[in-house]
N, C-alpha and C positions, 0 to 999 in steps of 0.2 A: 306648111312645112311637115314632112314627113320624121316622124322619130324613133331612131335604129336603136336606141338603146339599149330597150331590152323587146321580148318577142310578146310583151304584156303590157304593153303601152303604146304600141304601133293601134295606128286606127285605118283601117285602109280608105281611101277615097272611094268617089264611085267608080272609076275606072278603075282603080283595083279590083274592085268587085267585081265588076262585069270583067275582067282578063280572068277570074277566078273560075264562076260560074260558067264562061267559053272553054276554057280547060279541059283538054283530052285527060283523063285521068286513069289510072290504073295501080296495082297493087306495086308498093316499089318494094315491102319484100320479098317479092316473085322478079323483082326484072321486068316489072310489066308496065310499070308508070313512064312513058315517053319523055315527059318534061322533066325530071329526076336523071334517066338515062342521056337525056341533050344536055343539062349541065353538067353532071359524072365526065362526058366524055369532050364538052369543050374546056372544061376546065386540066385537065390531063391535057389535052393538047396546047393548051393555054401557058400551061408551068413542063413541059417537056416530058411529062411521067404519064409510066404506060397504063394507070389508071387513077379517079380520082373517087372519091368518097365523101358523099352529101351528107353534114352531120347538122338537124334542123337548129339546136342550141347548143350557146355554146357551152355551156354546163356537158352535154353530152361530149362535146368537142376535148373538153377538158380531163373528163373523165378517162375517154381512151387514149389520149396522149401521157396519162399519169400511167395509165395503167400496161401501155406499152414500153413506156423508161423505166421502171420500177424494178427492180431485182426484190426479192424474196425477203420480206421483214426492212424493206427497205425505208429508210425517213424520207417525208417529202419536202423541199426546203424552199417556199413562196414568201415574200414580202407580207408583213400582216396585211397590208393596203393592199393587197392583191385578188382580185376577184375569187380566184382560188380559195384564199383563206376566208375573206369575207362571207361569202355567199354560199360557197360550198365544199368547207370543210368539213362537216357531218358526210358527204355523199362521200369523200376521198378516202376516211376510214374505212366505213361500210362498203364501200364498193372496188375499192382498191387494195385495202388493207396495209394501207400507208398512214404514218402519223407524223 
């Protein structure tokens, strides 16, 4: 059984491994990582939007979607049972400057 939980308790199998070590790889923040740019752009085709955006966790995921709703001195208002508050409500102050 594979476990998507979190990106710190995934074990990969061996064929993970080897699809890993086969891997064309390149710089993706240059635009240069092909397997980054093949999901970026079937996923945009996939949801109808003219481009997509690979964010590896989702703490990162969370961070710029606060950080893109948020108006100026703004409160951020998550369930305490929310991964949000739980996990990373230190990072939404500091990095957001939301409380």
């Amino acid at each position: 059984m594979i476990d998507l939980r979190s990106d710190t308790v995934t074990k990969p199998t061996p064929a993970m491994l080897a699809a890993m070590t086969a891997a064309e790889v390149g710089d993706e923040q240059y635009l240069e990582d092909p397997t980054v740019n093949e999901l970026q752009r079937r996923m945009a085709e996939l949801l109808g939007h003219e481009a997509a955006l690979f964010l590896p966790t989702a703490t990162i995921a969370n961070q710029i979607a606060l950080r893109a709703q948020r108006r100026s001195r703004a409160r951020c208002c998550s369930p305490r049972s929310g991964r949000t508050c739980s996990c990373t409500n230190g990072a939404v102050r500091r990095f957001t400057r939301a409380s």
